[in-house]
N, C-alpha and C positions, 0 to 999 in steps of 0.2 A: 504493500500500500504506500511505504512511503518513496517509492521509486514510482510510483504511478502520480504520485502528486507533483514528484520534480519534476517529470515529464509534460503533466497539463501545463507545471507555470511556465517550462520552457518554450512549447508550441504556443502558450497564449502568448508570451514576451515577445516570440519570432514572430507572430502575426503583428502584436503590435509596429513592430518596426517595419514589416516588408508590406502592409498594406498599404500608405501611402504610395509607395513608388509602384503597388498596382492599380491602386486607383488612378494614378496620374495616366499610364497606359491607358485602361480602358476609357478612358476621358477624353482621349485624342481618338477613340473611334464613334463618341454618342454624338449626336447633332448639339450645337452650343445652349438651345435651351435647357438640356436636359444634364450640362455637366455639373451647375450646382450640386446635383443628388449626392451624395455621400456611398450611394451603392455601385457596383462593380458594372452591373448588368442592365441592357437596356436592350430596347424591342425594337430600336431602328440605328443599328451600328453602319457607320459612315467611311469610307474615307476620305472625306471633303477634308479632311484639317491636315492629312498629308501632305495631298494635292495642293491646296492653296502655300505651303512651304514650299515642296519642291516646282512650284511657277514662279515664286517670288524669290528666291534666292536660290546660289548655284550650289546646292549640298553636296552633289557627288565631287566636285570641285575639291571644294573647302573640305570633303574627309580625306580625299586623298591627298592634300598637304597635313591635313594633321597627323595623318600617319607615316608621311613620308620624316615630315620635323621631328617626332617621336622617336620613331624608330632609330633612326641617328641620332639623337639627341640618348637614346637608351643606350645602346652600341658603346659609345661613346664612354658614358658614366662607365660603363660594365669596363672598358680598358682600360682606359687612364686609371679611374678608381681603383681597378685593381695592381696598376702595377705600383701605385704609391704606396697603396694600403702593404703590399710585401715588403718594398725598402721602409719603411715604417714599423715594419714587424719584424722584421729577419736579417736586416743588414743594419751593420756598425758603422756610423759617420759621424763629422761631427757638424752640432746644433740639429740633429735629428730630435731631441727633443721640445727645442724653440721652435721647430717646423711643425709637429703635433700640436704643440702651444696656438700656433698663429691660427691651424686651420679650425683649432678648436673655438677660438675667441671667432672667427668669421662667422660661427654659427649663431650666435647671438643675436648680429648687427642684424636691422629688417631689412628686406630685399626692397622699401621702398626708398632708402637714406642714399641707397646706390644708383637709381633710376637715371637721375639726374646726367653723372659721368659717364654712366654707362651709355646712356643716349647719346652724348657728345662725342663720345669712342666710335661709334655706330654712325654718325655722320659725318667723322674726319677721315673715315675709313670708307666714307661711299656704300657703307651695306644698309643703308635703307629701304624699304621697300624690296628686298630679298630675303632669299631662305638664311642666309648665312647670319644677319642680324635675329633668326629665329636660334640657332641651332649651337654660332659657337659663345653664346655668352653663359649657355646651362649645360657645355660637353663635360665638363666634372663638377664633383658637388662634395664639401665636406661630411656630409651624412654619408654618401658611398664611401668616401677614403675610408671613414670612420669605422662603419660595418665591415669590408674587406680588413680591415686592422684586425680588428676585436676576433673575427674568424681565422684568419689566417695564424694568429695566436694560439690555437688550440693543438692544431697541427702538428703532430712531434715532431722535434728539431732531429732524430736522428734518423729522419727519414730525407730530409731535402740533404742532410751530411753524408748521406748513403748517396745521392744523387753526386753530388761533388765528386765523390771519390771516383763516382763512374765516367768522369769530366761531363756533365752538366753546368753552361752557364745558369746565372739568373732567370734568362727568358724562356729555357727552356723547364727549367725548374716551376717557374712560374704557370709556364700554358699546358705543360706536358704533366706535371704531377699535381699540381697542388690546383689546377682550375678543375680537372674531374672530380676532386674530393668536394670542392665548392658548390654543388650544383643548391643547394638550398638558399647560402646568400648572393650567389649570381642572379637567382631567378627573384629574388627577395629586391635587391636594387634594381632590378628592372622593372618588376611590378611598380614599386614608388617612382624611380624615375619616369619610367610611362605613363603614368596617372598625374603626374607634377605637371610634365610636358604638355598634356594633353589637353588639361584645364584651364592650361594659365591665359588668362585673357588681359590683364593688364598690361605687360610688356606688348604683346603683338598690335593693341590698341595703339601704342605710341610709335612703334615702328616702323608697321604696314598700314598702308593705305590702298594700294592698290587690291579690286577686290578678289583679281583671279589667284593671290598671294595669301588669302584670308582664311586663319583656320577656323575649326570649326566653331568651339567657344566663344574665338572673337567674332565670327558672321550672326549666332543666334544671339549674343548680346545688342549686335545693330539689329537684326532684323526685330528684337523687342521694342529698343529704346527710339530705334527711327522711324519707328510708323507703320512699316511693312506690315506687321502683325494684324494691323489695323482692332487693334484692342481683342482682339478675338483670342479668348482663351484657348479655347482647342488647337488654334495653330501655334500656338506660345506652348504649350505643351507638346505636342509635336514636335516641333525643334529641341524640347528640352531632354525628350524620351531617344532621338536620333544622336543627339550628344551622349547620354549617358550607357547606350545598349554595347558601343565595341569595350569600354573598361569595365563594364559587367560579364562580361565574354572574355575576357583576358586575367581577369581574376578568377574567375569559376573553371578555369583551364588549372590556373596553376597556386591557388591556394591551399594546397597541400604542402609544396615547397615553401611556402611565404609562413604558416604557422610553424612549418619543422625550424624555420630558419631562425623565427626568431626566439626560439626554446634554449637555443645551440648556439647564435651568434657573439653572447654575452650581457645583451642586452636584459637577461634575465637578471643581474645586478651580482 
């Protein structure tokens, strides 16, 4: 009995949380007099609020930059991150500790105090209105280094010493041995780094202008805030449910690896 009661409060708790984001779905299929209802189901499912998003802006567009920026911007974090995160953990230099120091205090600073220079880097450098003002100002992230650290720490030392002895450099040490043992926080900073990337709409806001350049988050925040929507909830949900379904799909792939990783990664205290 009393595994039968943790179980209801569990599935009530899960419902609590996953209903909205079903109702917001079925919402974008009922005709707009009928989205006020608080129920899931309706006797005349549409899809007028689709259609009027993808007539009025270019979604297949703007996903395939958001996934293109993503995915390099993922790649990315996943190598650098990692090869810092190794000489950070396994190799002797010196101010390797004022180096952990620095990237640790960057995590503090808010990513808005930076806006400012970063923008000004971004227009002396001519990457305005391109991919490259998308892609290399988030290709590493102190959270990656930090996670590749903390993991690549667990790792027995007398296994990359068994690699030396076989004449392994660093890099192959790196990609040949110790990135197969990693698959939990490889797929772990990728997750985050993808969901970071995919969302951010402020930066792309100040960068991009041009609209064939626009990702997806920053297109459905114009398409709310400029009119397009023309006040029409179902198509404002619509674009919100096409934003949110690929990192719902990319988490449900691989949130097995993302809970093991963060058991293991250190971050457990």
């Amino acid at each position: 009995m009393k595994k039968t009661w943790i179980y209801i409060v569990l599935i009530i708790g899960g419902l609590t949380f996953v209903y909205p984001f079903l109702w917001m779905i079925s919402a974008t299929f009922k005709p707009e007099i009928e989205i006020s209802n608080i129920g899931l189901w309706s006797g005349n499912f549409t899809s007028a609020s689709y259609q009027q998003v993808f007539n009025k802006i270019p979604v297949g567009r703007a996903l395939l930059n958001s996934l293109f920026v993503s995915t390099v911007v993922t790649l990315s974090v996943i190598f650098f991150g990692s090869i810092v995160g190794y000489a950070l953990s396994r190799l002797r230099f010196f101010g390797r500790d004022i180096i952990l120091s620095v990237i640790l205090f960057t995590m503090v600073i808010p990513f808005q105090i930076t806006l400012i220079p970063m923008y000004i880097l971004m227009v002396q450098f001519g990457w305005v209105d391109s991919y490259l003002s998308l892609i290399v100002p988030g290709m590493i992230t102190a959270f990656g280094i930090l996670l590749f650290r903390q993991f690549f720490m667990d790792i027995p030392q007398d296994l990359i010493d068994a690699a030396r002895i076989d004449g392994c450099n660093d890099f192959r040490i790196l990609f040949q041995i110790i990135w197969p043992l990693s698959k939990p926080v490889i797929i772990t900073v990728g997750i985050i780094s993808f969901m970071s990337s995919w969302n951010d709409v402020l930066w792309p806001l100040i960068v991009i202008r041009a609209q064939e350049l626009m990702t997806m988050p920053q297109l459905v925040t114009l398409f709310k805030t400029g009119g397009q929507a023309e006040s029409q909830l179902g198509a404002e949900l619509a674009a919100a449910t096409l934003l949110a379904v690929p990192i719902i799909i990319v988490y449900a792939f691989f949130q097995r690896y993302f809970i093991e990783s963060m058991a293991t990664s250190g971050l457990k205290g």
